[in-house]
C-alpha positions as CSV (number, residue, x, y, z in Angstrom):
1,X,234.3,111.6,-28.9
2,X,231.3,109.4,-29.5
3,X,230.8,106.0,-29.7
4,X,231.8,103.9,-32.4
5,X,231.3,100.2,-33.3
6,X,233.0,98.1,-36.0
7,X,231.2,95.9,-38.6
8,X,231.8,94.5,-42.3
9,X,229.4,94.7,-45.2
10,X,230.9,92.4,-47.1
11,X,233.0,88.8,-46.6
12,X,235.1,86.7,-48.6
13,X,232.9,83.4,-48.3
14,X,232.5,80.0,-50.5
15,X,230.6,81.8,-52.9
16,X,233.1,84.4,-53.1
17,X,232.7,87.8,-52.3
18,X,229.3,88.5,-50.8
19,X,228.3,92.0,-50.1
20,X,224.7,93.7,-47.8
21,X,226.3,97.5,-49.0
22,X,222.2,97.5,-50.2
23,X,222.3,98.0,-46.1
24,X,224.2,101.5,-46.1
25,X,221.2,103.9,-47.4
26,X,218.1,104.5,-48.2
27,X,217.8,106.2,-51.2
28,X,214.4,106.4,-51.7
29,X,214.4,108.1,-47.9
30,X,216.1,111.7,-46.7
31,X,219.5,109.5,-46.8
32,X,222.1,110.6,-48.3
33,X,225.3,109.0,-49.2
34,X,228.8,109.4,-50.8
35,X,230.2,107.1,-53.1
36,X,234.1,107.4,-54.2
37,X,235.0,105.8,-57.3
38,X,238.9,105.0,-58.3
39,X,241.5,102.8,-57.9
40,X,243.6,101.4,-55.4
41,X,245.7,103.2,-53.1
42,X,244.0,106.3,-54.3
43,X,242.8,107.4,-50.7
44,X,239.5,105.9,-50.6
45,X,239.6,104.7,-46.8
46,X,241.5,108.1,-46.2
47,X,238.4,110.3,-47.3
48,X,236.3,107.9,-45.5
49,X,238.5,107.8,-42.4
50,X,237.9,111.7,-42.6
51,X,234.1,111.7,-42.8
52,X,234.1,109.1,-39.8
53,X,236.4,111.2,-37.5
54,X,234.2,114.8,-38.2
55,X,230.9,113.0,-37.7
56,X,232.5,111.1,-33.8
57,X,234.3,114.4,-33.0
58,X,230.7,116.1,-33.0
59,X,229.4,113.4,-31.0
60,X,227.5,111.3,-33.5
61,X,227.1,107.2,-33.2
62,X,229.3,105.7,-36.1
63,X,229.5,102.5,-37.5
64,X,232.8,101.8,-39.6
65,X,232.6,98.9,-41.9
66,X,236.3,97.7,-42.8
67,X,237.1,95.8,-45.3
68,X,237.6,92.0,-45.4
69,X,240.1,92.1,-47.2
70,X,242.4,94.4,-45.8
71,X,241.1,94.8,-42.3
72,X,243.0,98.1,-41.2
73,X,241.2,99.9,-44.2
74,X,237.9,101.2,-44.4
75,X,235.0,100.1,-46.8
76,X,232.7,102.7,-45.5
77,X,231.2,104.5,-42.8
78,X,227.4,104.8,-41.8
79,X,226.1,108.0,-39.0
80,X,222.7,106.6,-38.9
81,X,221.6,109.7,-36.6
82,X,222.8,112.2,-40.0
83,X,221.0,109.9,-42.6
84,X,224.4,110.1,-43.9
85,X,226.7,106.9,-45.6
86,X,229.8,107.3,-47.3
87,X,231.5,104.1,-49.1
88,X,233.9,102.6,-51.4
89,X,232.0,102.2,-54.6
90,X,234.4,99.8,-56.7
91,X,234.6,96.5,-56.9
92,X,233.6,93.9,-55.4
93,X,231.1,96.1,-53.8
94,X,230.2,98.3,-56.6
95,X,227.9,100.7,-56.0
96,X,226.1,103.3,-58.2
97,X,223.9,106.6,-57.4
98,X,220.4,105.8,-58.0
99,X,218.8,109.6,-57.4
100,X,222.4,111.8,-58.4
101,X,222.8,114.5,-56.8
102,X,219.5,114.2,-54.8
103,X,220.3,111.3,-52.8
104,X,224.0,110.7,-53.9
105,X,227.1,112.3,-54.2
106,X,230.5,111.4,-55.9
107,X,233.8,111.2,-55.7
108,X,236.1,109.9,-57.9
109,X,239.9,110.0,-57.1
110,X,240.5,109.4,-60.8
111,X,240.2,113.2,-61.1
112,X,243.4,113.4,-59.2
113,X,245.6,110.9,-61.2
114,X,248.5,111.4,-63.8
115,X,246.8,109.6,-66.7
116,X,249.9,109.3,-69.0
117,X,251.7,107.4,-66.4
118,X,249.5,105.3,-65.3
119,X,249.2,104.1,-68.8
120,X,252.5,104.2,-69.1
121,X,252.6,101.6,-66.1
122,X,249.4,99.6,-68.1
123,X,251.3,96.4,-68.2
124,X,252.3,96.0,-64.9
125,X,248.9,97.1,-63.6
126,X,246.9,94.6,-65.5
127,X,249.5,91.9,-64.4
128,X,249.1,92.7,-60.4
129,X,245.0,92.5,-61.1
130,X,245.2,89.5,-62.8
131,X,247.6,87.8,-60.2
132,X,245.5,89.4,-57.0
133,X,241.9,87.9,-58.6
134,X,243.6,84.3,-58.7
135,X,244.5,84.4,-55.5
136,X,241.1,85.7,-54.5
137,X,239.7,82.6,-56.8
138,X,241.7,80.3,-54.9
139,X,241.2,81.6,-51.5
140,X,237.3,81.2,-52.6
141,X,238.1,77.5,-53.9
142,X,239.1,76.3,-50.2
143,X,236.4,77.8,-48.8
144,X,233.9,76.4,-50.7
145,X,235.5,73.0,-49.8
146,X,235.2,74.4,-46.5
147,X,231.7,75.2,-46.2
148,X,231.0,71.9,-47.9
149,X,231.9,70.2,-45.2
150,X,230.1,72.3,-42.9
151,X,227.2,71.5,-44.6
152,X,228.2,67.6,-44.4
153,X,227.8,68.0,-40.8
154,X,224.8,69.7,-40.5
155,X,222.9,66.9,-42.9
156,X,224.0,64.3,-40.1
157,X,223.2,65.9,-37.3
158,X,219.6,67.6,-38.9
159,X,217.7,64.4,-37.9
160,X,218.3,64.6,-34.5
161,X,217.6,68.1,-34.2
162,X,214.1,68.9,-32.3
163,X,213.2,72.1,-33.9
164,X,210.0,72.2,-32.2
165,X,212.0,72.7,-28.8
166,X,214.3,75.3,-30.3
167,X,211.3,77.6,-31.5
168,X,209.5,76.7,-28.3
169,X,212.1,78.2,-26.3
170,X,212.8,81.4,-28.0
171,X,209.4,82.4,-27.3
172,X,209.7,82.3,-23.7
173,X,213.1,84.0,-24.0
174,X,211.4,86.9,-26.1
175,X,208.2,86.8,-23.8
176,X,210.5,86.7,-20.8
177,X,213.7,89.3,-21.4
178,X,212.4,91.9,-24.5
179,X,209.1,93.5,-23.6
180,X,207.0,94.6,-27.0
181,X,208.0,98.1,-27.8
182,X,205.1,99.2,-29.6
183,X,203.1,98.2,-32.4
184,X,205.5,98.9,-35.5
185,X,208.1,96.5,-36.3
186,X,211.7,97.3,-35.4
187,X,214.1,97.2,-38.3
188,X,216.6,94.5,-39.3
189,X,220.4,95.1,-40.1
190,X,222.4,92.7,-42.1
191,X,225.9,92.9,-41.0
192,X,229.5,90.9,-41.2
193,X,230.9,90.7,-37.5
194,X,233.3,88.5,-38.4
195,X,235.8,88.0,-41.5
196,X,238.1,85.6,-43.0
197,X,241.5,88.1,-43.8
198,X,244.6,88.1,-44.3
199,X,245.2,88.3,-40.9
200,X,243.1,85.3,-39.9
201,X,239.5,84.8,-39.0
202,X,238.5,88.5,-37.3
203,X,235.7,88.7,-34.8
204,X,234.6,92.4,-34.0
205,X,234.7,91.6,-29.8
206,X,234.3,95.0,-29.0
207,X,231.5,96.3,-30.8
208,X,229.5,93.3,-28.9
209,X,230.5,94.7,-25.4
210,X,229.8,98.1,-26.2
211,X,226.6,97.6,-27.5
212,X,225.2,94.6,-25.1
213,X,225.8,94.6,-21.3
214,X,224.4,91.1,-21.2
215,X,226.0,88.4,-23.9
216,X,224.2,84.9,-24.1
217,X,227.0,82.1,-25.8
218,X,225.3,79.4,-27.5
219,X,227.8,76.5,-27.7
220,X,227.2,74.8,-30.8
221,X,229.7,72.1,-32.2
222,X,226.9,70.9,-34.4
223,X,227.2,74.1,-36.5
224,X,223.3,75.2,-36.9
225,X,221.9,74.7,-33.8
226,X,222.9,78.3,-32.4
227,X,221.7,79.5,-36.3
228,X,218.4,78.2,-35.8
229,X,217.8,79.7,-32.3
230,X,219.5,82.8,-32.7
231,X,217.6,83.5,-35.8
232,X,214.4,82.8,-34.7
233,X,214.6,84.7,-31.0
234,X,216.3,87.5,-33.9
235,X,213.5,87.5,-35.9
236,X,211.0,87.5,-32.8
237,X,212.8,90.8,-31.3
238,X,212.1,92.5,-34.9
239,X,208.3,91.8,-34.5
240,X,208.4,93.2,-30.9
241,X,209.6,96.3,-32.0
242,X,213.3,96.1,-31.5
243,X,216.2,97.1,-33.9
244,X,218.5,93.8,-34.2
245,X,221.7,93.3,-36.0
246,X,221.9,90.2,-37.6
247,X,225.3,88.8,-38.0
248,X,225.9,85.9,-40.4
249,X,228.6,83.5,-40.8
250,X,231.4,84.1,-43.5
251,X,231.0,80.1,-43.9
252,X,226.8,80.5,-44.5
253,X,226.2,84.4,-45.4
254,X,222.9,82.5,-47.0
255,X,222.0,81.1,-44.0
256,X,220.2,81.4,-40.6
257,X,222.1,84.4,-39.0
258,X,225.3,83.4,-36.4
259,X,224.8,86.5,-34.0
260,X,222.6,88.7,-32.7
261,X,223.0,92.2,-31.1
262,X,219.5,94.0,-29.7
263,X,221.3,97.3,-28.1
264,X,217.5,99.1,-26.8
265,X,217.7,95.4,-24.7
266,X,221.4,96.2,-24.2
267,X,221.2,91.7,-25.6
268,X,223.3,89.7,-27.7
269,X,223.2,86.2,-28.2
270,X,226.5,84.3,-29.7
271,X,227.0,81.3,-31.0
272,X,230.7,79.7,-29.8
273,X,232.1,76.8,-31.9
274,X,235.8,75.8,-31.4
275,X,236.3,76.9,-34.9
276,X,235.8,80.3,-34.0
277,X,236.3,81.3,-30.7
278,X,235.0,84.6,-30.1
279,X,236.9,85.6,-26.7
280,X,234.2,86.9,-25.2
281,X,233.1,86.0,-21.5
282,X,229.5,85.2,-21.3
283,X,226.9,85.7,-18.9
284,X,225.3,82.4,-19.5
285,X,225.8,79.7,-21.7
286,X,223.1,77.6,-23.9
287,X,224.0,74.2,-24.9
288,X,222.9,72.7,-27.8
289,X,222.3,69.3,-26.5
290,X,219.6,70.0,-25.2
291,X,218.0,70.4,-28.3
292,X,219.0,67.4,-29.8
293,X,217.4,64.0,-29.7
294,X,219.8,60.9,-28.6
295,X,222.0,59.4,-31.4
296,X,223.6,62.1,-33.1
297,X,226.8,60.6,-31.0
298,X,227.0,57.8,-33.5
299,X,228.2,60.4,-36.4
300,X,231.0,62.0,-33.5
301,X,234.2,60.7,-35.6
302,X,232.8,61.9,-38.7
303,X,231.6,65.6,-37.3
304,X,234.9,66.2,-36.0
305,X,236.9,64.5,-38.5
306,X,235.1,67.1,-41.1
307,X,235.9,69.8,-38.5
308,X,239.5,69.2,-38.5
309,X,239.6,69.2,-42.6
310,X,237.6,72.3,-42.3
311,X,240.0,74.4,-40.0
312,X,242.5,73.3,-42.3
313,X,241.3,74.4,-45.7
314,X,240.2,77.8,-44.1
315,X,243.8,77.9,-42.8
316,X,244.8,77.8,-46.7
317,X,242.3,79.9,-47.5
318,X,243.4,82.7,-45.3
319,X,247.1,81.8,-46.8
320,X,245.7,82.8,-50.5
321,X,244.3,86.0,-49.3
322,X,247.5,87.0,-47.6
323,X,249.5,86.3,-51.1
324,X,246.2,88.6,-52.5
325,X,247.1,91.5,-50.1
326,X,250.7,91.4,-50.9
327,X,249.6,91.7,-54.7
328,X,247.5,94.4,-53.9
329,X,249.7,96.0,-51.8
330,X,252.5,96.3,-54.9
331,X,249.2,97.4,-57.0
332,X,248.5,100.5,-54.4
333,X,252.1,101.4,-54.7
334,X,251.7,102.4,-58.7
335,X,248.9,104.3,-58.0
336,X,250.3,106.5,-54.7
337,X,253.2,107.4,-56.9
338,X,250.9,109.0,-59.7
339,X,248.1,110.8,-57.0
340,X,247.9,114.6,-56.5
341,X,246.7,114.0,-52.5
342,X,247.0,117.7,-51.5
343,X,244.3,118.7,-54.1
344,X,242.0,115.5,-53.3
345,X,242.2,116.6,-49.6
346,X,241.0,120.2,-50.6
347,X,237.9,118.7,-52.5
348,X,237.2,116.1,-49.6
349,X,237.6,118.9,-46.6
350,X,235.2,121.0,-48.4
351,X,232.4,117.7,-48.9
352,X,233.3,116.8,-45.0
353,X,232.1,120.4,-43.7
354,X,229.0,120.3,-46.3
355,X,227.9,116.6,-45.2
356,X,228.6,116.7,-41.5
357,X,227.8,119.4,-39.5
């Protein structure tokens, strides 16, 4: 089997969903994708699930990108060593072909529904969608509140941040631990590595250790310190020639980037906040002190006072988007009932032996 790693694509943040599918192909390139269109509980994660499994069981690299809001299912799959991408093409992350046919191909699990039933079933259906996009709205409501916050702290503490010392010191960490690889560029991922979901704040652990053999925490409780750093020594690596994923915070997905992962430097850099403790055991720890000028003490009430309200409201958050899957959940059930599987599965075994081989 080959080696897999776990990312997300897209996160439920305080500007509600954001999505980087743009990330999965290019379709201006020899990529080539498949994009399933239908509705829930229609089998989209299965025939994406299939794809995944065919492509590791030849020995192919595979990242599976789940999906925030249901973290057992998948949102897509990308075998960057194939050119090939297959993803969940609906809402919130809609996507559509660009080139048909010659970069793109579809799926749609509507071909495989009872249609007279399902409108038979119309007014329940529209009620469960209704009912599962509040709960999304609300969930989105908190953390907005949330990343408010979050953004209080980081306009009391960004006086007393020395930002010449920060950039300072990422060049000698580039110039000391990644030699250049070249003279092109390396090329820069936008990924999710952690969630807010209904089952709490996720952090992808694993795909950190299997892809970085030394991990760097940056302990941050002033929330942007790590950003700044981590970005910049990110953005450094790019120029040097190395392929970096950039990870970026659920709280801030418009922000300086959270984590890094470098796997040719077999790197990663973390930041660690008590808000979201990522489990991992570090090889060396930065502090962020160090780059601060005295007297951002004299805010220390405040900062943590904010960080307490802010663990809260992501705590009711997560509560909305657990009352969202439930919805959803009922939603899927209306749709399984009405799905010819057995004659979805021929079409997607078929596309699985054309796509990977």
């Amino acid at each position: 089997m080959a080696d897999t790693v776990s990312f997300f694509l897209g996160a439920n943040t305080p500007y509600g969903f954001v999505s980087f599918f743009d990330e999965l192909y290019n379709p201006y390139g020899t990529d080539r994708a498949v994009i399933i269109k239908g509705g829930p509980g229609t089998g989209k994660s299965g025939i994406i699930n299939a794809f995944a499994s065919a492509a590791e069981e030849k020995g192919l690299f595979t990242e599976r990108i789940y999906c925030a809001s249901d973290p057992k299912s998948l949102d897509g799959v990308i075998v960057p060593s194939a050119g090939l991408s297959v993803a969940d093409g609906t809402s919130p992350h809609t996507l559509e072909p660009i080139f048909p046919g010659a970069s793109e191909k579809i799926i749609n699990t509507g071909d495989f529904w009872n249609d007279r039933t399902l409108f038979e079933k119309g007014e329940e259906i529209r009620r469960l969608t209704l009912e599962n996009s509040l709960h999304h709205r609300r969930s989105t409501a908190y953390l907005s509140a949330a990343g408010k916050l979050k953004e209080e702290n980081i306009r009391l503490t960004a006086p007393f941040v020395n930002r010449e010392k920060i950039y300072s010191y990422a060049l000698r960490f580039v110039n000391r631990e990644l030699p250049r690889q070249g003279g092109l560029p390396g090329k820069k991922r936008r990924r999710f590595i952690s969630a807010f979901s209904p089952e709490g704040k996720i952090f992808f652990k694993d795909t950190v250790t299997k892809k970085a053999y030394r991990i760097i925490g940056v302990e941050d409780e002033y929330a942007h310190i790590s950003a700044l750093l981590i970005d910049r020594i990110g953005e450094l690596a790019v120029k040097r020639g190395y392929d970096v994923y950039f990870c970026y915070c659920p709280l801030s997905p418009k922000g300086e980037c959270e984590h890094i992962i470098i796997p040719k430097a077999g790197l990663a850099l973390i930041s660690e906040r008590s808000v979201h403790n990522t489990g991992l055991v570090f090889d060396r720890v930065l502090h962020s002190g160090r780059f601060m000028y005295e007297g951002a003490q004299k805010h220390r009430k405040q900062l943590s006072f904010n960080r307490r309200l802010q663990s809260e409201l992501i705590k009711e958050s997560i509560n909305c988007l657990k009352k969202a899957k439930e919805v959803h959940d009922s939603l899927e059930k209306l749709y399984i009932e009405e799905m010819d599987f057995d004659a979805l599965g021929k079409v997607v075994q078929k596309t699985v032996q054309d796509f990977v081989r």
